[in-house]
mmCIF entry with sequence, helices, sheets and N, C-alpha, C, O atoms, coordinates in Angstrom:
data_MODEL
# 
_entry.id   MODEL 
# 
_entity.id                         1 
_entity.type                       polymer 
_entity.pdbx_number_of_molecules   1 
# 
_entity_poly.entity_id                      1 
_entity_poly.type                           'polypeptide(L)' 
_entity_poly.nstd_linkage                   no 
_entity_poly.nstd_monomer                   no 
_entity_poly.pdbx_seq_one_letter_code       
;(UNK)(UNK)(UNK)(UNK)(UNK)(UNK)(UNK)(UNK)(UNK)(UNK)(UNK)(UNK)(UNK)(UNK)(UNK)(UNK)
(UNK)(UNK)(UNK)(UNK)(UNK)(UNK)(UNK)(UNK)(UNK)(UNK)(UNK)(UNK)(UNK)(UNK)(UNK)(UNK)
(UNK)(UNK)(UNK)(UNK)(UNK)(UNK)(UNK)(UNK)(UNK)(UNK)(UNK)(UNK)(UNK)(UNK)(UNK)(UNK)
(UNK)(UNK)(UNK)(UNK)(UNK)
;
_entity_poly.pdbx_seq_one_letter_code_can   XXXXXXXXXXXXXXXXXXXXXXXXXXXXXXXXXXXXXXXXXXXXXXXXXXXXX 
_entity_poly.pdbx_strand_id                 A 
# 
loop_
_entity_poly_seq.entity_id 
_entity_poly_seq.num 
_entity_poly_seq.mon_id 
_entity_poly_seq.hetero 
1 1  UNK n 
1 2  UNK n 
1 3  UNK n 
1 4  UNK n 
1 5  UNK n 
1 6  UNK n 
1 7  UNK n 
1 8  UNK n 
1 9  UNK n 
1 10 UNK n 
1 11 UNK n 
1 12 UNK n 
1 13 UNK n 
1 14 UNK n 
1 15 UNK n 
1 16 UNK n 
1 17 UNK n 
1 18 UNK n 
1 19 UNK n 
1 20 UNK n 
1 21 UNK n 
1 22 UNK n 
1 23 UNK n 
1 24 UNK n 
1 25 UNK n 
1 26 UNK n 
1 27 UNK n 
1 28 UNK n 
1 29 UNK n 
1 30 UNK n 
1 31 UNK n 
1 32 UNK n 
1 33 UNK n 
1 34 UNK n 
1 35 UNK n 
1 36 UNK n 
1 37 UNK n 
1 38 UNK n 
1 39 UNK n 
1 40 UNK n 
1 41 UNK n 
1 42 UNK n 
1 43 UNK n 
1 44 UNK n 
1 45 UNK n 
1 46 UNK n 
1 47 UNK n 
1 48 UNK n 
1 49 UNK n 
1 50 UNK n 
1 51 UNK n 
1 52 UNK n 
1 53 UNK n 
# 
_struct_asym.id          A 
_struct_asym.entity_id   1 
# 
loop_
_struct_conf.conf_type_id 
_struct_conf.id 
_struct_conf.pdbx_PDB_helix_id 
_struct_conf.beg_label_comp_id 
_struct_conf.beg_label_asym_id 
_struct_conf.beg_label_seq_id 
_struct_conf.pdbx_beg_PDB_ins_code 
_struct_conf.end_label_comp_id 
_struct_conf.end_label_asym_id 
_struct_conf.end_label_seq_id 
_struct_conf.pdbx_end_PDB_ins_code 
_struct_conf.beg_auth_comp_id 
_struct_conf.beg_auth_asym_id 
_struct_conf.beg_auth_seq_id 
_struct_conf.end_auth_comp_id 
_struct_conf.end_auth_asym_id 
_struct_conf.end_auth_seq_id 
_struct_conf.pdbx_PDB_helix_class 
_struct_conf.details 
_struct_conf.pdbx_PDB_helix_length 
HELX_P HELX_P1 AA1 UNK A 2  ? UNK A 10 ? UNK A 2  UNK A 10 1 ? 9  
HELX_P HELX_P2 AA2 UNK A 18 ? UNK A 24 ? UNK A 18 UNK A 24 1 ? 7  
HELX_P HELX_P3 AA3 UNK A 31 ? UNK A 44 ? UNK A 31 UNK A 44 1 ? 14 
# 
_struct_conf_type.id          HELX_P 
_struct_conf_type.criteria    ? 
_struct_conf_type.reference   ? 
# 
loop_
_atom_site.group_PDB 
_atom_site.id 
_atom_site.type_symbol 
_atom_site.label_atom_id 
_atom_site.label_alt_id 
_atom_site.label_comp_id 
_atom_site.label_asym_id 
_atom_site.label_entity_id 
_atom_site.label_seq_id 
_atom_site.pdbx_PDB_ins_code 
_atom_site.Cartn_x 
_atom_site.Cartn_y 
_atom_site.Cartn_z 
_atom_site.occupancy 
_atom_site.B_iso_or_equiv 
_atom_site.pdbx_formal_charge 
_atom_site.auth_seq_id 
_atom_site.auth_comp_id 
_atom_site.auth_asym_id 
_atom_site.auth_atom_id 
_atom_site.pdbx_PDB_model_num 
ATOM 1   N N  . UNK A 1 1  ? -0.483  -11.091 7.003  1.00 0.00 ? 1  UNK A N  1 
ATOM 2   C CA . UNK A 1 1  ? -0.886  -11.032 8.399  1.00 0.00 ? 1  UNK A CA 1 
ATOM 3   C C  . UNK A 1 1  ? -2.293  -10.457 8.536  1.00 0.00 ? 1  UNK A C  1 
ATOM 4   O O  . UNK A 1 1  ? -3.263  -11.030 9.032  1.00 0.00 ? 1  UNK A O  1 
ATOM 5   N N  . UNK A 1 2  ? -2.242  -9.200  8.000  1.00 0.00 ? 2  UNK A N  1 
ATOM 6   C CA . UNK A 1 2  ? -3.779  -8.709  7.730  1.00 0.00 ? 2  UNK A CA 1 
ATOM 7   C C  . UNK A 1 2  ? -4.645  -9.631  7.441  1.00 0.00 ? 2  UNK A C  1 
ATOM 8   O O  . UNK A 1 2  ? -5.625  -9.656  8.187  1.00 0.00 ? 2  UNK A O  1 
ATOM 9   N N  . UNK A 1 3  ? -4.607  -10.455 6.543  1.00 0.00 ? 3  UNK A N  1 
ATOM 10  C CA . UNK A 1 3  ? -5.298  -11.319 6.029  1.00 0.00 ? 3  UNK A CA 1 
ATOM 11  C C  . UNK A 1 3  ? -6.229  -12.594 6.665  1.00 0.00 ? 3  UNK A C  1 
ATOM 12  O O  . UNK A 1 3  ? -7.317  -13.086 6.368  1.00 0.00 ? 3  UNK A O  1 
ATOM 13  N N  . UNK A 1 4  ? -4.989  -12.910 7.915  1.00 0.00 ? 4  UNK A N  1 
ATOM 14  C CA . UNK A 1 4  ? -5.570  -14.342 9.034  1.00 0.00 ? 4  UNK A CA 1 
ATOM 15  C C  . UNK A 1 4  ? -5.955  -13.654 9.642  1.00 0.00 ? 4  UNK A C  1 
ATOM 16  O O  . UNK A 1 4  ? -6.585  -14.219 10.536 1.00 0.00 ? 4  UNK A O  1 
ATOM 17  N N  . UNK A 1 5  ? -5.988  -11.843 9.796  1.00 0.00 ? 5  UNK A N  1 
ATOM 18  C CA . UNK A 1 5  ? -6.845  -11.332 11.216 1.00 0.00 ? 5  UNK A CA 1 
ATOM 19  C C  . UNK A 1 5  ? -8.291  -11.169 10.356 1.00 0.00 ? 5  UNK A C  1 
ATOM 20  O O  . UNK A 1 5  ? -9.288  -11.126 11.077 1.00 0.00 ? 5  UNK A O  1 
ATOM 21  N N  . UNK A 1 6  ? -8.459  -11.100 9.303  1.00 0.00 ? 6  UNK A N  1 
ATOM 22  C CA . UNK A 1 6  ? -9.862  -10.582 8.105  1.00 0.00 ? 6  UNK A CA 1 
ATOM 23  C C  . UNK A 1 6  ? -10.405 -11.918 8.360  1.00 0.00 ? 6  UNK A C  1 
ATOM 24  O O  . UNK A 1 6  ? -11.381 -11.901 9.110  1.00 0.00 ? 6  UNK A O  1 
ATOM 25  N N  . UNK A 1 7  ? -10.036 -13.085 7.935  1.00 0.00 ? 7  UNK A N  1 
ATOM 26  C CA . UNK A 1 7  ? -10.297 -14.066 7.923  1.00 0.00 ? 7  UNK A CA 1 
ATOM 27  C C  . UNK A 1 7  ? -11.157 -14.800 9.266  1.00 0.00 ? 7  UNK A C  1 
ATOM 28  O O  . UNK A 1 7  ? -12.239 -15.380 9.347  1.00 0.00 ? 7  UNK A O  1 
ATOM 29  N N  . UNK A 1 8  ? -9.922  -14.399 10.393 1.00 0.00 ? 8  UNK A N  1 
ATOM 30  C CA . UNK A 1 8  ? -10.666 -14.800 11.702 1.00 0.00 ? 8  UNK A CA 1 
ATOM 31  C C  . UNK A 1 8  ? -11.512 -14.325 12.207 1.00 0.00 ? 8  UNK A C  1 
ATOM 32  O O  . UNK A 1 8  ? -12.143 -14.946 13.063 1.00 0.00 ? 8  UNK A O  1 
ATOM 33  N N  . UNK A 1 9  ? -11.835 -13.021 11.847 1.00 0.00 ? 9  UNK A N  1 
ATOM 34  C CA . UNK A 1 9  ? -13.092 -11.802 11.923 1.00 0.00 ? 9  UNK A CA 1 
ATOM 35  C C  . UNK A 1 9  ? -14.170 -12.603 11.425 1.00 0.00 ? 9  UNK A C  1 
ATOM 36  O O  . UNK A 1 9  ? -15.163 -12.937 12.072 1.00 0.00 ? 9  UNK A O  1 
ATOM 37  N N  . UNK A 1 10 ? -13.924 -12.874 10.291 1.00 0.00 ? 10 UNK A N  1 
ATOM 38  C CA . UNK A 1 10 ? -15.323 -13.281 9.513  1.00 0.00 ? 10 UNK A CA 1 
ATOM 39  C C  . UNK A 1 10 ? -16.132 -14.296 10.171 1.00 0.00 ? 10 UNK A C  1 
ATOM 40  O O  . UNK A 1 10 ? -17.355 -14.342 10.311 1.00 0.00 ? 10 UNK A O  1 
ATOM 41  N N  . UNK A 1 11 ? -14.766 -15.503 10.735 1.00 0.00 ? 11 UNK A N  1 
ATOM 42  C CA . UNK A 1 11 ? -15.398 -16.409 11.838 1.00 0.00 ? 11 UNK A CA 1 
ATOM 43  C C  . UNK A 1 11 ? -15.844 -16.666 12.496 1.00 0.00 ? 11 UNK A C  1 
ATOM 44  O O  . UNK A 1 11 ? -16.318 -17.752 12.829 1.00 0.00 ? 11 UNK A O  1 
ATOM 45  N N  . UNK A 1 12 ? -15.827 -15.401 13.038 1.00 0.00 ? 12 UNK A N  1 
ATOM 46  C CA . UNK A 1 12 ? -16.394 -15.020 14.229 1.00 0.00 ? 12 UNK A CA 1 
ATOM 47  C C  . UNK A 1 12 ? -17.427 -14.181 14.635 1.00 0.00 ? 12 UNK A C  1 
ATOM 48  O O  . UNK A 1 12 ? -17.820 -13.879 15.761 1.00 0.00 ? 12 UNK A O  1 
ATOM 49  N N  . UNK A 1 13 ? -17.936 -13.738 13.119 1.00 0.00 ? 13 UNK A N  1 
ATOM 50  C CA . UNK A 1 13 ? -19.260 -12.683 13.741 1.00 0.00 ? 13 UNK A CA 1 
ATOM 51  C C  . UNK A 1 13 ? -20.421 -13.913 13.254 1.00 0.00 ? 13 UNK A C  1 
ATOM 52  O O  . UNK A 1 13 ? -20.561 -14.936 12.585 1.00 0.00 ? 13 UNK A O  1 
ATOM 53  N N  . UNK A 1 14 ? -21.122 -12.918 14.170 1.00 0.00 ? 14 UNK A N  1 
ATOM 54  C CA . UNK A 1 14 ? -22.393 -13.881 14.139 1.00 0.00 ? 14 UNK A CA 1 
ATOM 55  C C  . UNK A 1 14 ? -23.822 -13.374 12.877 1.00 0.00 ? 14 UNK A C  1 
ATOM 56  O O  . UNK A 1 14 ? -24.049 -12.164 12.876 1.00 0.00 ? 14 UNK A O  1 
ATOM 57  N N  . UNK A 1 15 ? -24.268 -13.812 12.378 1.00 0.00 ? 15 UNK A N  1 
ATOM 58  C CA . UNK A 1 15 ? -25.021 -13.879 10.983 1.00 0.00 ? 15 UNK A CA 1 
ATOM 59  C C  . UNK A 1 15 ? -25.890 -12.250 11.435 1.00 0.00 ? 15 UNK A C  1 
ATOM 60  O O  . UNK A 1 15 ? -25.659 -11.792 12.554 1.00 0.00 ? 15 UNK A O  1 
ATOM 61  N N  . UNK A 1 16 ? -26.619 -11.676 10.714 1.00 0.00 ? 16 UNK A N  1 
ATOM 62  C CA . UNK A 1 16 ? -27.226 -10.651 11.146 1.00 0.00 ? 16 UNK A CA 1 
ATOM 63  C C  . UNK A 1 16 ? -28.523 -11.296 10.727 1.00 0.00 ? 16 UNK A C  1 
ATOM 64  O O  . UNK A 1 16 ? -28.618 -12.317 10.047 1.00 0.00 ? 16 UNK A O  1 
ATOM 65  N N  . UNK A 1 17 ? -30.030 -10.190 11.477 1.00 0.00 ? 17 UNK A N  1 
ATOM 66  C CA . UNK A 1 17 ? -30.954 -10.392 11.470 1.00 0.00 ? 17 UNK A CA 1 
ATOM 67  C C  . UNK A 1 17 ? -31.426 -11.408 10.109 1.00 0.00 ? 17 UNK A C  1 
ATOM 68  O O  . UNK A 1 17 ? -31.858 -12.548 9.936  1.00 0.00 ? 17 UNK A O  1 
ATOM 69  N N  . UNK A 1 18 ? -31.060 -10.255 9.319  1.00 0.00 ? 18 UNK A N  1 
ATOM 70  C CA . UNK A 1 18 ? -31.155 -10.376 7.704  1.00 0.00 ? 18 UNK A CA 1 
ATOM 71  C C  . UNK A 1 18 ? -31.139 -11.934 7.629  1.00 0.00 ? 18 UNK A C  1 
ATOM 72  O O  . UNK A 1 18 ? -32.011 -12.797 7.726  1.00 0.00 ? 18 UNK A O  1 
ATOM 73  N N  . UNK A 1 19 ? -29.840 -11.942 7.426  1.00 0.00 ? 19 UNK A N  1 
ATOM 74  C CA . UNK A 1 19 ? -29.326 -13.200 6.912  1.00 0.00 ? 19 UNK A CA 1 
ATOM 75  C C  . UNK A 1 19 ? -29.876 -14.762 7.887  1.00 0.00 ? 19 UNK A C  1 
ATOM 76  O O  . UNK A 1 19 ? -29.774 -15.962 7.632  1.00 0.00 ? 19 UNK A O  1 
ATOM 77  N N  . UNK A 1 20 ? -30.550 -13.886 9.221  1.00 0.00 ? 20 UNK A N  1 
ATOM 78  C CA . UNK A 1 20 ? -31.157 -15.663 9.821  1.00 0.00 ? 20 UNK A CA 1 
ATOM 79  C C  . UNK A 1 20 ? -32.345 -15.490 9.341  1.00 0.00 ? 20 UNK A C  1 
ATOM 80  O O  . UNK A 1 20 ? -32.856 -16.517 8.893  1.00 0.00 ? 20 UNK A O  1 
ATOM 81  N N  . UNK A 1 21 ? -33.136 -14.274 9.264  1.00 0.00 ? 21 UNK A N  1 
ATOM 82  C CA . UNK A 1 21 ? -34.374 -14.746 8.196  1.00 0.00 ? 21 UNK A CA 1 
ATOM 83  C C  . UNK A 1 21 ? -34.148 -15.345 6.973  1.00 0.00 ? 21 UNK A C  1 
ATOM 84  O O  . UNK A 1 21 ? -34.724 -16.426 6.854  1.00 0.00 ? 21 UNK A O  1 
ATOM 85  N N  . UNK A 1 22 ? -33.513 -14.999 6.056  1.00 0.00 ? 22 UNK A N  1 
ATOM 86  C CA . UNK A 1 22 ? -33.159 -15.720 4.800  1.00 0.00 ? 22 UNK A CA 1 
ATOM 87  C C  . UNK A 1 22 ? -32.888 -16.763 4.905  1.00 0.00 ? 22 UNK A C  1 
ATOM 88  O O  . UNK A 1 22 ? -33.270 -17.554 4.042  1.00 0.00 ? 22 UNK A O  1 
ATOM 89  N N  . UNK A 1 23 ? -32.086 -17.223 6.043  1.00 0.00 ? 23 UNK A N  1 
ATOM 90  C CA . UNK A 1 23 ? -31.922 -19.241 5.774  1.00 0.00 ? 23 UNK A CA 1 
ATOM 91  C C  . UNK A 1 23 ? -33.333 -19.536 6.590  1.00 0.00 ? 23 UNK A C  1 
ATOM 92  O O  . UNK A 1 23 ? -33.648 -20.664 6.211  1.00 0.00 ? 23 UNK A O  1 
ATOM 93  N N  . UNK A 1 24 ? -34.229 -19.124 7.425  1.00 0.00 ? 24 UNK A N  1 
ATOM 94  C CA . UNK A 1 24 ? -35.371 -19.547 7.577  1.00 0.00 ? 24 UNK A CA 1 
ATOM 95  C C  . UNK A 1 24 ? -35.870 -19.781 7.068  1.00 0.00 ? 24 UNK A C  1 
ATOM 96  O O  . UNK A 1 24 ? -36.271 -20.938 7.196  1.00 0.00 ? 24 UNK A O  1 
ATOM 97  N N  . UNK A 1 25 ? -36.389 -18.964 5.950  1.00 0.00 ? 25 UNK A N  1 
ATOM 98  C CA . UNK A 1 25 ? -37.382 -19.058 4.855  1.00 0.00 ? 25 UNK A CA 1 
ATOM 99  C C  . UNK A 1 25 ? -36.756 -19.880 3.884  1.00 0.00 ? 25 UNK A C  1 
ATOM 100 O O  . UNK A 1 25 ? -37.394 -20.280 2.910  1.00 0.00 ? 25 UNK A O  1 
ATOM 101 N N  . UNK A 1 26 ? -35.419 -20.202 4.083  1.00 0.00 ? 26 UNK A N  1 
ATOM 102 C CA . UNK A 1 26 ? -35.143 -21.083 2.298  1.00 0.00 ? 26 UNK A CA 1 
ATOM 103 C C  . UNK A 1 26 ? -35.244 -22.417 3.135  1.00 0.00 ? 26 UNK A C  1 
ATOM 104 O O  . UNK A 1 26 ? -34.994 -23.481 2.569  1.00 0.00 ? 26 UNK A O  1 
ATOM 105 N N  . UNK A 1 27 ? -35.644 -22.386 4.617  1.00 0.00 ? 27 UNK A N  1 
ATOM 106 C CA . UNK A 1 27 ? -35.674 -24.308 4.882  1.00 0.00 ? 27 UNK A CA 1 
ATOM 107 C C  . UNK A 1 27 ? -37.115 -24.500 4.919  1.00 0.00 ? 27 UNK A C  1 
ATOM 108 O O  . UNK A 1 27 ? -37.415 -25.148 5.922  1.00 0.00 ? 27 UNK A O  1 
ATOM 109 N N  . UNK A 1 28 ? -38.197 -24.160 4.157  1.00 0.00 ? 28 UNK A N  1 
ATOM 110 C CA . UNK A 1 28 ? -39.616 -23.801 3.807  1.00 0.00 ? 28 UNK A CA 1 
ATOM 111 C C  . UNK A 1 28 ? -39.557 -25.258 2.907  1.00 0.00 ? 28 UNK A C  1 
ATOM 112 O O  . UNK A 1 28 ? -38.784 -25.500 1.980  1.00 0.00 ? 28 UNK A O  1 
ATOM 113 N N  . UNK A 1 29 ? -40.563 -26.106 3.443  1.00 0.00 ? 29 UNK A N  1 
ATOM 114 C CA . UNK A 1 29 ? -40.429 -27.124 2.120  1.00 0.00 ? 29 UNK A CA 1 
ATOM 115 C C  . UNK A 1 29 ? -41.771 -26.896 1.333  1.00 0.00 ? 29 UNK A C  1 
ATOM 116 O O  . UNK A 1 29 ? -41.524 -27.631 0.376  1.00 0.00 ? 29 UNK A O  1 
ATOM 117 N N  . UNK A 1 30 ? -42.765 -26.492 1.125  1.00 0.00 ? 30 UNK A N  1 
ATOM 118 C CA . UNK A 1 30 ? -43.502 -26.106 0.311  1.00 0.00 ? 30 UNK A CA 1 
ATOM 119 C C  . UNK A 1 30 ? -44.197 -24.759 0.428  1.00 0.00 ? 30 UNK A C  1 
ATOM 120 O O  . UNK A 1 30 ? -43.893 -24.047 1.385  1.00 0.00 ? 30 UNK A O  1 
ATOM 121 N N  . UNK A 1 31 ? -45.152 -24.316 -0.503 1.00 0.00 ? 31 UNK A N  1 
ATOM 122 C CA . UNK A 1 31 ? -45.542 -22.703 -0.668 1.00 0.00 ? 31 UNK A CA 1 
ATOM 123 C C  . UNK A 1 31 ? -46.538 -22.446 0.708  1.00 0.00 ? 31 UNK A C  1 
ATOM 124 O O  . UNK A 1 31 ? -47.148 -21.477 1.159  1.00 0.00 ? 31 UNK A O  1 
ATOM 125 N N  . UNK A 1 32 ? -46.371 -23.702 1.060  1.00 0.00 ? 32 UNK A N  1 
ATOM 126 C CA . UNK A 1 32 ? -48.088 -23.416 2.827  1.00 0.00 ? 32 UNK A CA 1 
ATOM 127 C C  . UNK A 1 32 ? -46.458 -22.939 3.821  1.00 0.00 ? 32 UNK A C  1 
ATOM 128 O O  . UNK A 1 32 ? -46.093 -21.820 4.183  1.00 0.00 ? 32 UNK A O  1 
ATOM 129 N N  . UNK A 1 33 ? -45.959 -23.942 3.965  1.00 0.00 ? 33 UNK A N  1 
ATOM 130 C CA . UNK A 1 33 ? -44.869 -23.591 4.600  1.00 0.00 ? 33 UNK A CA 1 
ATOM 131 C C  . UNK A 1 33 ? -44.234 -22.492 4.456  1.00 0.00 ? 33 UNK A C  1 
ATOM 132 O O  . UNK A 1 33 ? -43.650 -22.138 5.480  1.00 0.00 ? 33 UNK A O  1 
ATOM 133 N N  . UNK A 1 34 ? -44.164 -22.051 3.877  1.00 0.00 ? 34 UNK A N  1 
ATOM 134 C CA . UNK A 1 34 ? -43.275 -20.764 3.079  1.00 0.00 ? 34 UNK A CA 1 
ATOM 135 C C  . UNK A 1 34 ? -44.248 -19.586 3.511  1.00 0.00 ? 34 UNK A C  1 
ATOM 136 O O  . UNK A 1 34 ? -43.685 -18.520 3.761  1.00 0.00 ? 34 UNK A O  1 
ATOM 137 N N  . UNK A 1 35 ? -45.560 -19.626 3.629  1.00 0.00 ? 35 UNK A N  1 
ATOM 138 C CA . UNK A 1 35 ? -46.417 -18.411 4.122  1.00 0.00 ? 35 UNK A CA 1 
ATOM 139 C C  . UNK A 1 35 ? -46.784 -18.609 5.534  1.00 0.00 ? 35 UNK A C  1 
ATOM 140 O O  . UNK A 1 35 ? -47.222 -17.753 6.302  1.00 0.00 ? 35 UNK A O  1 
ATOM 141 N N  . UNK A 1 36 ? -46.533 -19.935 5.791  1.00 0.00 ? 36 UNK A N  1 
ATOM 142 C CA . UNK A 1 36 ? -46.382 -19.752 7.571  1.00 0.00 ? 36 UNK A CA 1 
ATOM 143 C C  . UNK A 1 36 ? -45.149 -19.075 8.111  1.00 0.00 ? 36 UNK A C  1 
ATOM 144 O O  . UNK A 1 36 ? -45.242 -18.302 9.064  1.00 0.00 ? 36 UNK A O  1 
ATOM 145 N N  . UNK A 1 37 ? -44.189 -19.297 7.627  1.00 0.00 ? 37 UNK A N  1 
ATOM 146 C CA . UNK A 1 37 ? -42.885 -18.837 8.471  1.00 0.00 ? 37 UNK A CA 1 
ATOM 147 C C  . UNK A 1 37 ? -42.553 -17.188 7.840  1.00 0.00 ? 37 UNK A C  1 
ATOM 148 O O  . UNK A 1 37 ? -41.789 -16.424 8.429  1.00 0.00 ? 37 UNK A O  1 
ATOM 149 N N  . UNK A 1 38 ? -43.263 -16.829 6.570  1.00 0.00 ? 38 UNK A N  1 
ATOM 150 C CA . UNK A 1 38 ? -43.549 -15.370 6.357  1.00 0.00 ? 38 UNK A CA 1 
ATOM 151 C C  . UNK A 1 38 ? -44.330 -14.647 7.594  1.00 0.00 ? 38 UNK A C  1 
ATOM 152 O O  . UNK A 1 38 ? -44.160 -13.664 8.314  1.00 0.00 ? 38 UNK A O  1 
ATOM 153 N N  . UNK A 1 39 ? -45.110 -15.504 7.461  1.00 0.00 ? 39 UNK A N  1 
ATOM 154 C CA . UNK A 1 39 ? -46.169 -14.948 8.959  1.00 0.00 ? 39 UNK A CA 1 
ATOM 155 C C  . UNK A 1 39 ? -45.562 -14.535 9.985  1.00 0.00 ? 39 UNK A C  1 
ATOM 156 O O  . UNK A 1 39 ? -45.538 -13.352 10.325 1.00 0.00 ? 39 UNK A O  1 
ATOM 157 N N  . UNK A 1 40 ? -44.862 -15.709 10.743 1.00 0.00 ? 40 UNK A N  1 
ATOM 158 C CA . UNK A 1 40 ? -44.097 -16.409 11.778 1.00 0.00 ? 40 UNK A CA 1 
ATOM 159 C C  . UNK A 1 40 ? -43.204 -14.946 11.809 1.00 0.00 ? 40 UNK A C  1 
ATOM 160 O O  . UNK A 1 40 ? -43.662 -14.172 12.650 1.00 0.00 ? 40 UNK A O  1 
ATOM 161 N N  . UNK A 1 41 ? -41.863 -14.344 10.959 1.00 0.00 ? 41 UNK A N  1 
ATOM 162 C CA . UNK A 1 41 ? -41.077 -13.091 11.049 1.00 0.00 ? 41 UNK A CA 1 
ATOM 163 C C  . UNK A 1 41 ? -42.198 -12.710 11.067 1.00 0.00 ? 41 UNK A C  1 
ATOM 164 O O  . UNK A 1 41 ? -42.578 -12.879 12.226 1.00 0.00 ? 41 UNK A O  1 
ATOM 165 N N  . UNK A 1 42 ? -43.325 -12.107 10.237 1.00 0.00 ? 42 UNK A N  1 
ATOM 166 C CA . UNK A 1 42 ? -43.779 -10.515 10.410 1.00 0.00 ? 42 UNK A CA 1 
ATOM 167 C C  . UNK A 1 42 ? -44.099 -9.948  11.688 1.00 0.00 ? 42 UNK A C  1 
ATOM 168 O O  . UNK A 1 42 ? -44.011 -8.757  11.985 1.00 0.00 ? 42 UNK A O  1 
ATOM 169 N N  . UNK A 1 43 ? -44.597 -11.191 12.655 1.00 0.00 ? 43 UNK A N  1 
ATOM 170 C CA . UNK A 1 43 ? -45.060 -11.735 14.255 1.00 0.00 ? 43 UNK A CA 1 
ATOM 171 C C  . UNK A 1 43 ? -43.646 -11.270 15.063 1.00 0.00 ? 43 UNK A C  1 
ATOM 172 O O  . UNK A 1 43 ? -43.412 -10.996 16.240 1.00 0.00 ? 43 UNK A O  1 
ATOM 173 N N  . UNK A 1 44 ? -42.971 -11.312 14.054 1.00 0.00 ? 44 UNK A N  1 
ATOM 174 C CA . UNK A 1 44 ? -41.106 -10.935 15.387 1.00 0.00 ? 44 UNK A CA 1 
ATOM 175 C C  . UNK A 1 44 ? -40.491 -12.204 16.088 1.00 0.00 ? 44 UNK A C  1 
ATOM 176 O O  . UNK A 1 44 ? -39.995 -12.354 17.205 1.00 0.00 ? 44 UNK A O  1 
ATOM 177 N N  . UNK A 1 45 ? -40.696 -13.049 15.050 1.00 0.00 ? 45 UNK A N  1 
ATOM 178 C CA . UNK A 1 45 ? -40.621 -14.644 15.405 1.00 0.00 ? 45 UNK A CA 1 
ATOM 179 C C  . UNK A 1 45 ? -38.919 -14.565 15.806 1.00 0.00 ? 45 UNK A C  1 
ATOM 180 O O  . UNK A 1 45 ? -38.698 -15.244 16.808 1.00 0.00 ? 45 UNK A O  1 
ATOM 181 N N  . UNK A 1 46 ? -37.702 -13.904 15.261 1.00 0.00 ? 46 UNK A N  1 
ATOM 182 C CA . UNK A 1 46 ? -36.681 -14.314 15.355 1.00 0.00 ? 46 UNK A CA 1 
ATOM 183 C C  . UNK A 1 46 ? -36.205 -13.230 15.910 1.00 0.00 ? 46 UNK A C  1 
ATOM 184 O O  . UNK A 1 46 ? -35.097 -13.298 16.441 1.00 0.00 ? 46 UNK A O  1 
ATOM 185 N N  . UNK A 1 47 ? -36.807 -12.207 15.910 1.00 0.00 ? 47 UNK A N  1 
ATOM 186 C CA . UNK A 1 47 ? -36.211 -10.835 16.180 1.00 0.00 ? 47 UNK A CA 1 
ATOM 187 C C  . UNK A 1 47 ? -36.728 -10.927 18.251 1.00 0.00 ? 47 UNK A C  1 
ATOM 188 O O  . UNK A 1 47 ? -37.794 -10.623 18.786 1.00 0.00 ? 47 UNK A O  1 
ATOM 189 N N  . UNK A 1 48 ? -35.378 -11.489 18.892 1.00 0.00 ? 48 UNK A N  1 
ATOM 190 C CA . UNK A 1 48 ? -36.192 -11.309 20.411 1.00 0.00 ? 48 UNK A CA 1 
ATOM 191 C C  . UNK A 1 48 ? -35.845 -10.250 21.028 1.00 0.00 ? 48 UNK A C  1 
ATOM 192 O O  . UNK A 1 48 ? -36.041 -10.197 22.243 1.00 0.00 ? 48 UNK A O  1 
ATOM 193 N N  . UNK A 1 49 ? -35.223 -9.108  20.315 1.00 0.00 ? 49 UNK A N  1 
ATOM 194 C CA . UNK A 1 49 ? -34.485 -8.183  21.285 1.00 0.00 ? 49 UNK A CA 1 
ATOM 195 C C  . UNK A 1 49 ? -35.566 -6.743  20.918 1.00 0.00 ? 49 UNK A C  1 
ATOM 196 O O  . UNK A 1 49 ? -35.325 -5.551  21.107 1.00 0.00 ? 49 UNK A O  1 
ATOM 197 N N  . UNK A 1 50 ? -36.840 -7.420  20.317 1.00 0.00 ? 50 UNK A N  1 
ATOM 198 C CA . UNK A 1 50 ? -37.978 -6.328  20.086 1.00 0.00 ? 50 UNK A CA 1 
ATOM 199 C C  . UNK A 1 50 ? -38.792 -6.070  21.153 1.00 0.00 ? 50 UNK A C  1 
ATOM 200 O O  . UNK A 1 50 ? -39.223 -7.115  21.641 1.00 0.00 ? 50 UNK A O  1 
ATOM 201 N N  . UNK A 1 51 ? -39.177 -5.051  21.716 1.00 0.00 ? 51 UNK A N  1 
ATOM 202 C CA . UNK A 1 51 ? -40.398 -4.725  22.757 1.00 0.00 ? 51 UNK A CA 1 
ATOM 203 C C  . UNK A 1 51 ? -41.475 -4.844  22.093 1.00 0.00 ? 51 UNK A C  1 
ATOM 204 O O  . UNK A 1 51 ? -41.739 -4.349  20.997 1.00 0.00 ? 51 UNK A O  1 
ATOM 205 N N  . UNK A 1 52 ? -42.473 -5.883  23.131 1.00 0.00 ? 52 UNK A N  1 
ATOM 206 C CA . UNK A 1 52 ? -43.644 -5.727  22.624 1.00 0.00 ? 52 UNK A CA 1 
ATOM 207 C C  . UNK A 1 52 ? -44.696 -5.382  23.490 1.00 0.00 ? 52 UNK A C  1 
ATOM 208 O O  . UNK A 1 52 ? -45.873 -5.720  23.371 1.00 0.00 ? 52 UNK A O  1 
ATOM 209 N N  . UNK A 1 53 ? -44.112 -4.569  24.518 1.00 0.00 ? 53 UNK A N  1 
ATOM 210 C CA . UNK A 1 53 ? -45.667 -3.627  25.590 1.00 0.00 ? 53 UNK A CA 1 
ATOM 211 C C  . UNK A 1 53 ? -45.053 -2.475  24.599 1.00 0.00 ? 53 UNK A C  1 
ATOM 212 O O  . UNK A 1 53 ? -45.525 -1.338  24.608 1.00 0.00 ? 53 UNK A O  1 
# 
């Protein structure tokens, strides 16, 4: 029983910061690409719940 409630948990959370930068950067199809979308996070590209005044 424990187990389908662990299970349905997992289903249901949503990816963390971390982990949506990491599939960002691995859909990079070459090394130009790959230092634009480095750029793109350092800028707070995915992060919208940051203040920026």
């Amino acid at each position: 029983m424990f187990t389908t409630l662990k299970r349905a948990a997992q289903m249901l959370r949503t990816p963390s910061l971390v982990e949506r930068e990491m599939a960002y950067l691995n859909e990079a199809g070459d090394r130009y690409d790959l230092e634009a979308r480095e750029r793109n996070l350092s800028r707070g590209a995915l992060n919208r719940n940051r203040n920026l005044f």
